[in-house]
Steps between C-alpha positions, in 0.01 A plus 500: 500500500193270579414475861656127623249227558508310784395193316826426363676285721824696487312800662258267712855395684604846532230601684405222710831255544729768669525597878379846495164375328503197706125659679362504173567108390370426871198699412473289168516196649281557791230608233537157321557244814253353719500617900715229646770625205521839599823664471642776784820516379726333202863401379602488149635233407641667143433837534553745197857481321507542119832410466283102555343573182513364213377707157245228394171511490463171719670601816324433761501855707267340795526612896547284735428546871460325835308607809525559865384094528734340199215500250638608126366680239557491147335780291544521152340752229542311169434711190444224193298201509698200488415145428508311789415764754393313752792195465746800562317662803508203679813406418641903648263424812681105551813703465425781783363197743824244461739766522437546863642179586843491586707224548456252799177707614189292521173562288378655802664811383328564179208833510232580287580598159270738336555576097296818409470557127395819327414467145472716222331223331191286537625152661174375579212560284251308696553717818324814510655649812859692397619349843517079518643353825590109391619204800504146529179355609363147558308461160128402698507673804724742389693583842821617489817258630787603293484858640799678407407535131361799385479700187325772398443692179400836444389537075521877496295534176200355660504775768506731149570529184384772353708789456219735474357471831519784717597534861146480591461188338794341696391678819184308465659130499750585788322358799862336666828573570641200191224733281696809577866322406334414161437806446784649566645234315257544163417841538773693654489796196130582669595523858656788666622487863424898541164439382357107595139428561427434857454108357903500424599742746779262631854633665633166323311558172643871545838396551563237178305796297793761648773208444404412114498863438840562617654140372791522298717284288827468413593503114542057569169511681367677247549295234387239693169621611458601128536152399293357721221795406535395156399158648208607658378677174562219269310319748178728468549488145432120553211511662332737285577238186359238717163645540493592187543148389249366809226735321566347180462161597201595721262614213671182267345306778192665578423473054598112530279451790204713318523737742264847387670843444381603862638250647828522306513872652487350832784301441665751358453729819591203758830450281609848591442472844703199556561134405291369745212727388544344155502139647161584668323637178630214285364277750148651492538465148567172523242381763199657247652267280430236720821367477643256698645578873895381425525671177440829673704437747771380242440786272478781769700384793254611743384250791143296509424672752580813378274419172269369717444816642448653172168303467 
């Protein structure tokens, strides 16, 4: 039997939404949160219980938590890109901050809500950093007012995605404690808690290592997680068509802009590494051209001042 992956949602749960574990989803969320969020000690608000589950492949198997001051947490792994991503995050996180308020109690009452997202997916192609922290802000001076909003998104596959890198290789972009989760999260078949490099020698990291290795499933859990893995693989299966159809219609348009063989190449190579990578070679492309500011920005979705930078 294949070792279980933490990166289906079903097993995420089990290991960090039940009360024995609760030091590692403090851990988690201390590694994502800013200072002032800081969490000392938790209370799950739907801890672990598969008999809650349903056997579809769009239940939503999230954790939610509150801290020692009344702030709540949602955090959800999702394994398949959905349309509408974003409508439905902020929809969960409007859904964690109302449900606070009871009746008769003023507004007074309400805490921060914090939404943390882990995807298996890329959300944002314009953002190069895995981790995005998004508020409210006052569009030209850009202060916060509104400031119990906050959601955060963690694209896994921009931490890595290639399944031939070595431990080395992930030892070598671990620099913070959210690095380390990722890679326990992406790469859990390379780490060993017997044998971690002093980089991810954690007691936490240890501990979720000891607990996926010893996690089992009933025969209804089982099937379950199965289902869900078969998500998660149909998902990768997506991807890889997608870039395979991005490279297509990178080299169509690098021929229809006149673009040389070289240059083609280049595209080629920035396709692979990313959407945004293709954007930013199209857009060279483009500005040799000398075409015109708006259509690049039409054609590419990149920013002026993004292209401007190109230059």
């Amino acid at each position: 039997m294949e070792k279980i992956s933490p990166r289906v949602d079903l097993a995420f749960k089990k290991i960090f939404g039940v009360e024995e574990n609760k030091d590692l989803l403090i851990s988690l969320i201390n590694s994502i949160v800013d200072t002032e969020d800081q969490v000392s000690d938790i209370t799950l608000l739907n801890p672990y219980n598969p008999k809650n589950f349903k056997q579809d492949k769009l239940s939503i198997l999230d954790v939610k938590a509150t801290n020692q001051d009344g702030k709540r947490f949602n955090i959800e792994i999702q394994i398949s890109d959905e349309a509408d991503y974003d409508k439905r995050a902020l929809y969960y996180w409007a859904k964690l901050y109302t449900e606070q308020l009871k009746v008769a109690q003023d507004y007074s009452a309400l805490s921060k809500a914090i939404g943390i997202h882990i995807l298996n997916f890329t959300s944002i192609p314009k953002a190069k950093n895995y981790h995005n922290v998004f508020h409210i802000t006052e569009k030209e001076n850009g202060f916060a007012y509104f400031k119990d909003l906050e959601l955060h998104t963690i694209e896994l596959n921009k931490f890595t995605s290639d399944s031939s890198e070595e431990l080395k290789d992930i030892v070598a972009k671990t620099r913070t404690a959210l690095d380390m989760w990722v890679a326990f999260l992406t790469r859990h078949d390379l780490l060993k808690a017997e044998r971690l490099p002093k980089e991810l020698d954690d007691e936490n990291l240890k501990k979720a290592l000891h607990v996926l290795d010893v996690l089992n499933f009933s025969e209804e859990e089982r099937e379950l997680y199965e289902d869900h893995l078969k998500w998660l693989r149909i998902e990768a299966n997506t991807l890889k068509k997608t870039a395979e159809k991005a490279l297509a219609e990178g080299i169509s348009i690098g021929k229809q802009e006149g673009i040389s063989i070289g240059e083609a190449r280049g595209i080629e190579k920035g396709i692979e590494k990313g959407e945004t990578k293709k954007a930013v070679e199209i857009a060279k492309a483009m500005l040799t051209k000398n075409k015109p500011m708006e259509e690049i920005v039409e054609f590419t979705g990149l920013t002026v001042k993004e292209i401007e930078k190109l230059k």
